[in-house]
The first five atom37 places (N, CA, C, CB, O) and aatype in JSON, in Angstrom:
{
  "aatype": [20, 20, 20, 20, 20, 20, 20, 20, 20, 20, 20, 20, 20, 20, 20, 20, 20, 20, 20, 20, 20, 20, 20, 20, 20, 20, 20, 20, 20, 20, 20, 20, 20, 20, 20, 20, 20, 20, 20, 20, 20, 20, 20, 20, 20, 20, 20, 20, 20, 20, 20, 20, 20, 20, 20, 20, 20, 20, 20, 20, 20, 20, 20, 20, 20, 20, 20, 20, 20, 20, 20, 20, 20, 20, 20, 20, 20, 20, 20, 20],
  "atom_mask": [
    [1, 1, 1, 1, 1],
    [1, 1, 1, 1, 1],
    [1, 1, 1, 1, 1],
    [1, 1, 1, 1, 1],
    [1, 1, 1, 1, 1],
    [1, 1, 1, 1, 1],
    [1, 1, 1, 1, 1],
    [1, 1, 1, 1, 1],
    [1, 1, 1, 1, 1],
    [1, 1, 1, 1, 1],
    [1, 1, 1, 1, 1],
    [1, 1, 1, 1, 1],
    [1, 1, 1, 1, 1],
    [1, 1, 1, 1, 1],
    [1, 1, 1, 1, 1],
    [1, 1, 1, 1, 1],
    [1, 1, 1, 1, 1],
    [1, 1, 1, 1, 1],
    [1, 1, 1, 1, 1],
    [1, 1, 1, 1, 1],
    [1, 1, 1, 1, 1],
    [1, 1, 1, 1, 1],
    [1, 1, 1, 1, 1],
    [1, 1, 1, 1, 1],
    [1, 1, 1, 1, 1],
    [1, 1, 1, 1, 1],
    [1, 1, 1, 1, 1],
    [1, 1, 1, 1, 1],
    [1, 1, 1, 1, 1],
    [1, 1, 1, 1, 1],
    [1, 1, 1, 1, 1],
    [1, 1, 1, 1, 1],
    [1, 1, 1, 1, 1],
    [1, 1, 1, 1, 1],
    [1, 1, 1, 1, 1],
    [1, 1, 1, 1, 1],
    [1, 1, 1, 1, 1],
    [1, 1, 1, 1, 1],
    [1, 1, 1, 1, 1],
    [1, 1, 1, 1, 1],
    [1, 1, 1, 1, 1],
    [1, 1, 1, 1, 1],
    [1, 1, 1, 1, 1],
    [1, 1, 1, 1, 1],
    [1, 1, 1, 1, 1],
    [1, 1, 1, 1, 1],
    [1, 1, 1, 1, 1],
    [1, 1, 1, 1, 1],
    [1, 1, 1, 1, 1],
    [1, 1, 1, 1, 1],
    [1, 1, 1, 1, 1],
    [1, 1, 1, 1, 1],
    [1, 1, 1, 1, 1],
    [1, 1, 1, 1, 1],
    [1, 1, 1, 1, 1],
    [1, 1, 1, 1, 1],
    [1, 1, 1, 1, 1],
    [1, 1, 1, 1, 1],
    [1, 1, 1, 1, 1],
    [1, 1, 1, 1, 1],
    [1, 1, 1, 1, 1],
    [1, 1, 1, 1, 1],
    [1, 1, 1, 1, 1],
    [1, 1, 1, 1, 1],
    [1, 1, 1, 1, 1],
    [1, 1, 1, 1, 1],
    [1, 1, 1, 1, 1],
    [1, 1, 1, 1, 1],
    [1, 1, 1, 1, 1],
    [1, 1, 1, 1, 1],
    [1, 1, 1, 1, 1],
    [1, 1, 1, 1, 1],
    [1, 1, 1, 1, 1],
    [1, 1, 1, 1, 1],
    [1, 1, 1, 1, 1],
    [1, 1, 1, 1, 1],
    [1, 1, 1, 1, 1],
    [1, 1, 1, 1, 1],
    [1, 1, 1, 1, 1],
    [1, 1, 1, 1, 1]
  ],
  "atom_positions": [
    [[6.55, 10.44, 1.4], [7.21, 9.18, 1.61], [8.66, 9.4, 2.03], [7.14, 8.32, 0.34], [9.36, 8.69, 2.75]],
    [[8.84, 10.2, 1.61], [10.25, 10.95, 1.77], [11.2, 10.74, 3.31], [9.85, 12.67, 1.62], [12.33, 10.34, 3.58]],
    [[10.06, 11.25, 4.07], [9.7, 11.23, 5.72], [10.02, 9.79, 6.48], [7.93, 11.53, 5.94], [10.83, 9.38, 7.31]],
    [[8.88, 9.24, 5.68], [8.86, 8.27, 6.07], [9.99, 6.84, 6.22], [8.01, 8.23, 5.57], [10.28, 6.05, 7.12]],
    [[10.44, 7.1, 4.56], [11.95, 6.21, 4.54], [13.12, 6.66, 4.99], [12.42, 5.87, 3.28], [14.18, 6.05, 5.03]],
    [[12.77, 8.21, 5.46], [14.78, 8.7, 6.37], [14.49, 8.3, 7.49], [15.53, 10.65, 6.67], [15.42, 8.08, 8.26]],
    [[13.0, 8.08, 7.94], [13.46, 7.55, 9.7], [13.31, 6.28, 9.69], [12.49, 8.08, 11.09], [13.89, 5.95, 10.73]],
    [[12.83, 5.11, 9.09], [12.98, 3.71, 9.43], [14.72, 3.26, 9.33], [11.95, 2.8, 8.3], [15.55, 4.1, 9.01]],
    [[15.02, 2.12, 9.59], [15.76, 0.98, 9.38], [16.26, 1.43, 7.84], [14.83, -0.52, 9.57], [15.67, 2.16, 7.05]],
    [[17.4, 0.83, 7.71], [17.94, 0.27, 6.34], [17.06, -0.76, 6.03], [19.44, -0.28, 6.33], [16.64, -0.76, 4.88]],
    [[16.56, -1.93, 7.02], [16.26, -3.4, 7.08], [14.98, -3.13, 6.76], [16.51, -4.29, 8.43], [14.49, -4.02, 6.06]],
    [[14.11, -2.07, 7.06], [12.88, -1.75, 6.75], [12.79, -1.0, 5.18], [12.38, -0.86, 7.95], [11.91, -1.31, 4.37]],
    [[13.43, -0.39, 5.02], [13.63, 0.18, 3.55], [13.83, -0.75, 3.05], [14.59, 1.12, 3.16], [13.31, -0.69, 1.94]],
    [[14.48, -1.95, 3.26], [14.88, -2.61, 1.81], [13.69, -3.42, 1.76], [16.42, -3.57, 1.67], [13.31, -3.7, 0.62]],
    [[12.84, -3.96, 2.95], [11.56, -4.75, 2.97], [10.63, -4.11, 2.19], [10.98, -4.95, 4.3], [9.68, -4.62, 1.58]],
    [[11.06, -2.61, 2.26], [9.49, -2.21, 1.46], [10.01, -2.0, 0.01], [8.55, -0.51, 2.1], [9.12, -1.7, -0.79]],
    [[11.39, -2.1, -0.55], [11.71, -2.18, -1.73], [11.01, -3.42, -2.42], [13.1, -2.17, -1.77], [10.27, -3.48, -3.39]],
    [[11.61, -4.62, -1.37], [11.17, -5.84, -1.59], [9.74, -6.59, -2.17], [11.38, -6.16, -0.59], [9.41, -7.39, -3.04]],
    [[9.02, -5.62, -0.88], [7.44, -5.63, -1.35], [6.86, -4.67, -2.51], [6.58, -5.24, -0.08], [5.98, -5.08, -3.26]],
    [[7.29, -3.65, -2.61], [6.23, -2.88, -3.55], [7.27, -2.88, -4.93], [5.68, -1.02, -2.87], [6.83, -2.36, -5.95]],
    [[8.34, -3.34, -4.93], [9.04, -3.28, -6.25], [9.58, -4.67, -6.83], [10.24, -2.31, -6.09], [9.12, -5.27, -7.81]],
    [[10.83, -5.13, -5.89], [11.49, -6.12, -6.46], [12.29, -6.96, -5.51], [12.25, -5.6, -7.43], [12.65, -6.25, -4.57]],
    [[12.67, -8.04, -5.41], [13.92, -8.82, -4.61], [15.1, -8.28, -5.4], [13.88, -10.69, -4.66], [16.2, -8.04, -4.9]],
    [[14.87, -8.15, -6.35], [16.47, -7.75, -6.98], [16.77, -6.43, -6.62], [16.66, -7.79, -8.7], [17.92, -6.21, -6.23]],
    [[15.86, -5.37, -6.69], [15.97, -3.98, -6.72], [16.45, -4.18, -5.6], [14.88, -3.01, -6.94], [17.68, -4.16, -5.53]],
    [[15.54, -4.45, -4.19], [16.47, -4.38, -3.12], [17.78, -5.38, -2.61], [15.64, -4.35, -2.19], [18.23, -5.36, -1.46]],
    [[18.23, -6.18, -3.59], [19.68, -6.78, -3.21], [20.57, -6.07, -3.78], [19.98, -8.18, -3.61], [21.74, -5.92, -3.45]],
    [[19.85, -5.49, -4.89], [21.21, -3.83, -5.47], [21.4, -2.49, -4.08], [20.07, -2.45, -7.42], [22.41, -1.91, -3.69]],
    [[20.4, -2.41, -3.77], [20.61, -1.38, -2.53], [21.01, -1.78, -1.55], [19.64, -0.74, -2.06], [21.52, -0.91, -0.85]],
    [[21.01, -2.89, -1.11], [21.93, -3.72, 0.09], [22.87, -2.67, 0.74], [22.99, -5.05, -0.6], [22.63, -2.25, 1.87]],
    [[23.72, -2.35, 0.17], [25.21, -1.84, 0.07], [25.01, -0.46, 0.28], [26.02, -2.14, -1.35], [25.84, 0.01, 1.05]],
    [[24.32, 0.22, -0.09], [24.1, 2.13, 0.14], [24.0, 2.19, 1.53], [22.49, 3.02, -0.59], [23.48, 1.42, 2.34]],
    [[24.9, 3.83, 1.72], [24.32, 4.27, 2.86], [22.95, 4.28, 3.0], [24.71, 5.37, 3.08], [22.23, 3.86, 2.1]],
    [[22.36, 4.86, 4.38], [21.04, 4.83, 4.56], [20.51, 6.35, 3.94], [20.73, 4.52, 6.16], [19.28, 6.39, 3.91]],
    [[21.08, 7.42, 3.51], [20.3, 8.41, 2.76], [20.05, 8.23, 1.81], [20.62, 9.38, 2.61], [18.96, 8.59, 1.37]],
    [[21.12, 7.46, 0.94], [20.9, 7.32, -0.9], [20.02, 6.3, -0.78], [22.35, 6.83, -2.07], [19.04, 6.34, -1.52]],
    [[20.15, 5.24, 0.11], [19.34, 3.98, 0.43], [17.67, 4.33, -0.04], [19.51, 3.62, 2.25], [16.98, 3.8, -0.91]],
    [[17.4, 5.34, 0.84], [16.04, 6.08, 1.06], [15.98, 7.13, -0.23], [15.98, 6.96, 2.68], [14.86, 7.02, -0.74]],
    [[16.55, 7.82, -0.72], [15.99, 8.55, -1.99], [16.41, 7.21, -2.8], [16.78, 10.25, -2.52], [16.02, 7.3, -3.96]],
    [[16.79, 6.52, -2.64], [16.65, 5.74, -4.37], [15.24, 4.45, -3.99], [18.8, 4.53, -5.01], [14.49, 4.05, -4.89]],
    [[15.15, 4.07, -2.81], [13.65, 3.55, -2.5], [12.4, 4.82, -2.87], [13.6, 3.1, -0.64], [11.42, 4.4, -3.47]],
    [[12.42, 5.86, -2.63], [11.81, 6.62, -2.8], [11.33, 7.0, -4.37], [12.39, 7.36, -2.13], [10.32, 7.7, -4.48]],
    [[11.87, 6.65, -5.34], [11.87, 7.27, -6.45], [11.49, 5.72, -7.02], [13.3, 8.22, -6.9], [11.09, 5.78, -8.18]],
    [[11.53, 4.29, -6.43], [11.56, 3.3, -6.98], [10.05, 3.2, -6.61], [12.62, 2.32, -6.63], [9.21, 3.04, -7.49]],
    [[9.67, 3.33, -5.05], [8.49, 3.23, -4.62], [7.2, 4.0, -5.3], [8.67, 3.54, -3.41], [6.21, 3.53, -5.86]],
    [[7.58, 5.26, -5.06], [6.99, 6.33, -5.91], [6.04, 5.86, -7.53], [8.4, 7.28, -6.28], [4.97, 6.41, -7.78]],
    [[6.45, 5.12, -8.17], [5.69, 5.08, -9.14], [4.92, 3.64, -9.2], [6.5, 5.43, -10.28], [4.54, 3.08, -10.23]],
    [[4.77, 3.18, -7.89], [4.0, 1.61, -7.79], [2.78, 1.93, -6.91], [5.03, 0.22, -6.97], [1.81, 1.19, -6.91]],
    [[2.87, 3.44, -5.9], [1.53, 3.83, -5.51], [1.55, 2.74, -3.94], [0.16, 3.4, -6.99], [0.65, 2.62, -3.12]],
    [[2.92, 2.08, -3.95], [3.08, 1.4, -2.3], [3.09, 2.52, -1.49], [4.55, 0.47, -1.9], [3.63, 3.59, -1.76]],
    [[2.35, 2.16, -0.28], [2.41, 2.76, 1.17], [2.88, 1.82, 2.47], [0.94, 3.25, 1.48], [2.64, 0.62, 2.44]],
    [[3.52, 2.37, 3.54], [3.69, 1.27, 4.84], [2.11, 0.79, 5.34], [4.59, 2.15, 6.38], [1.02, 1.37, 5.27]],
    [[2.48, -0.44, 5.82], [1.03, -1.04, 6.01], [0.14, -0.33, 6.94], [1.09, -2.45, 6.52], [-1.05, -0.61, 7.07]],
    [[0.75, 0.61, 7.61], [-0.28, 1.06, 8.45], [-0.63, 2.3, 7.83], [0.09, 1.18, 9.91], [-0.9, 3.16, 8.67]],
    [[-0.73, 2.73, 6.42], [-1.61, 3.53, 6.19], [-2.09, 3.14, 4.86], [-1.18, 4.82, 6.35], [-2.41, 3.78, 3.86]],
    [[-2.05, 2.08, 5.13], [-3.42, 0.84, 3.37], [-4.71, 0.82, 4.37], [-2.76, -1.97, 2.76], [-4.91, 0.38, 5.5]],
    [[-5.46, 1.49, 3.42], [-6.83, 0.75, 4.18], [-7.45, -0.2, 3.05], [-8.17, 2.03, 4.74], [-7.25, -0.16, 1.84]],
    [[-8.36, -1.15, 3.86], [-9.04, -2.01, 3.11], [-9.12, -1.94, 1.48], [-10.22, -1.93, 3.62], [-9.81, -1.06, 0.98]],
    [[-8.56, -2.66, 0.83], [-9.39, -2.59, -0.65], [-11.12, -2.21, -0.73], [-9.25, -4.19, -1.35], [-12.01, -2.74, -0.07]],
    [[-11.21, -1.3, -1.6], [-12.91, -0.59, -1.85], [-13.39, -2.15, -2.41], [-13.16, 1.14, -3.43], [-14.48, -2.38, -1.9]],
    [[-12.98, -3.26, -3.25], [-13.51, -4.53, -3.31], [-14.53, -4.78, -2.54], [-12.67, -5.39, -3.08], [-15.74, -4.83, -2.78]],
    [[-13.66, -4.99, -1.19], [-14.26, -5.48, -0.21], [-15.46, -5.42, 0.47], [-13.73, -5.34, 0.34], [-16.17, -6.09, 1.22]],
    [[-15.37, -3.65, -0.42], [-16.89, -2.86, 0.29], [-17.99, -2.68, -0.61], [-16.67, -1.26, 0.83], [-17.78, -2.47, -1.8]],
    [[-19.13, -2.74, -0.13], [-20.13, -2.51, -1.45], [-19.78, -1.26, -1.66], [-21.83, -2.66, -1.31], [-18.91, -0.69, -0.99]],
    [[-20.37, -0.79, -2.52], [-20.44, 0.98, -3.25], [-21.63, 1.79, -2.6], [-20.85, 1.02, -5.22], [-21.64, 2.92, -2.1]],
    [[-22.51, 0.96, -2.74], [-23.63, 2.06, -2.08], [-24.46, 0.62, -1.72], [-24.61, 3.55, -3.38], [-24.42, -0.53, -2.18]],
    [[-25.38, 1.44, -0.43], [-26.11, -0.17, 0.16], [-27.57, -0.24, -0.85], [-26.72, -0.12, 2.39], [-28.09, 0.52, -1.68]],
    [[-27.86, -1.46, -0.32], [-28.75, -1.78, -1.42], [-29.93, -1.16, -1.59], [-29.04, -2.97, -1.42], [-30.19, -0.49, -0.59]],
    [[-30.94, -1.07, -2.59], [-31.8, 0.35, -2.53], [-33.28, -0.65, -2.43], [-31.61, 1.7, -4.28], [-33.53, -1.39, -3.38]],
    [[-34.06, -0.61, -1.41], [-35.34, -1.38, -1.25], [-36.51, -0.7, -2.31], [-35.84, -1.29, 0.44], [-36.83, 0.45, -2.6]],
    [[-36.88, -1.84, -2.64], [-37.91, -1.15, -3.64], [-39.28, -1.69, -2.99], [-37.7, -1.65, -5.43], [-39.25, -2.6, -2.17]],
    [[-40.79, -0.95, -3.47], [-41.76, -1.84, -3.05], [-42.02, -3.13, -3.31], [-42.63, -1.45, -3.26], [-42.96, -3.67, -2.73]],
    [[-41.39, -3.7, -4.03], [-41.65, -5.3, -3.79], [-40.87, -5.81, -2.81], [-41.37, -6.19, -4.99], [-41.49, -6.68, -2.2]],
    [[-39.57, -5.61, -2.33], [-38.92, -6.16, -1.76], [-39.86, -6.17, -0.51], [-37.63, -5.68, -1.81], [-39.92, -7.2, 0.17]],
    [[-40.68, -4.95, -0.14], [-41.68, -4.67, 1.12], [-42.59, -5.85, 0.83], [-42.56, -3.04, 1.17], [-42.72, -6.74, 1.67]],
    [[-43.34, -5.87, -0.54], [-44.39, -6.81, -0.15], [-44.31, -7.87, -0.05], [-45.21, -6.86, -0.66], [-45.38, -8.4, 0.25]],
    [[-43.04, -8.88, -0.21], [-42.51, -9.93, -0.41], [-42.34, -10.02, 1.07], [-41.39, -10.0, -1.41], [-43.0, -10.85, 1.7]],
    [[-41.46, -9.21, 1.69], [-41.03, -9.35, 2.85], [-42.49, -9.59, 4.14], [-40.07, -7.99, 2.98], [-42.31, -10.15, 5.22]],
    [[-43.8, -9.05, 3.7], [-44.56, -8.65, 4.41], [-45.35, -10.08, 4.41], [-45.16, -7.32, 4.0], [-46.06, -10.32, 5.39]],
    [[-45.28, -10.99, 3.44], [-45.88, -12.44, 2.99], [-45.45, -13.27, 3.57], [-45.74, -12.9, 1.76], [-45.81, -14.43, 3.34]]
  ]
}
């Protein structure tokens, strides 16, 4: 993550403070340069398990677990 918050924006660091931590956390960092900016997002982010949106994939929710398992009735039912 490290990587990732020294090359964005200040304006982007504090958005992702915003989102994966706090509005307050990021109106305290407002004011930092952009290195401390990024290790202190980093260490805030770090223990909430946030990522930038383009590397969230889908919630597993969304997905079944395993597809459904046909049994012989489902055949003979289907065959009626």
């Amino acid at each position: 993550m490290r990587t990732y918050l020294g090359r964005i924006t200040k304006a982007r660091i504090l958005e992702a403070v915003r989102e994966g931590v706090s509005i307050d956390a990021a109106d305290q960092m407002a004011n930092m340069k952009k290195q401390g900016m990024a290790e202190a997002a980093e260490q805030l982010l770090a223990a909430t398990g946030w990522l930038p949106a383009l590397m969230r994939t889908p919630q597993a929710a969304q997905e079944p677990a395993e597809p459904p398992q046909a049994t012989p009735d489902t055949y003979s039912v289907a065959a009626e």
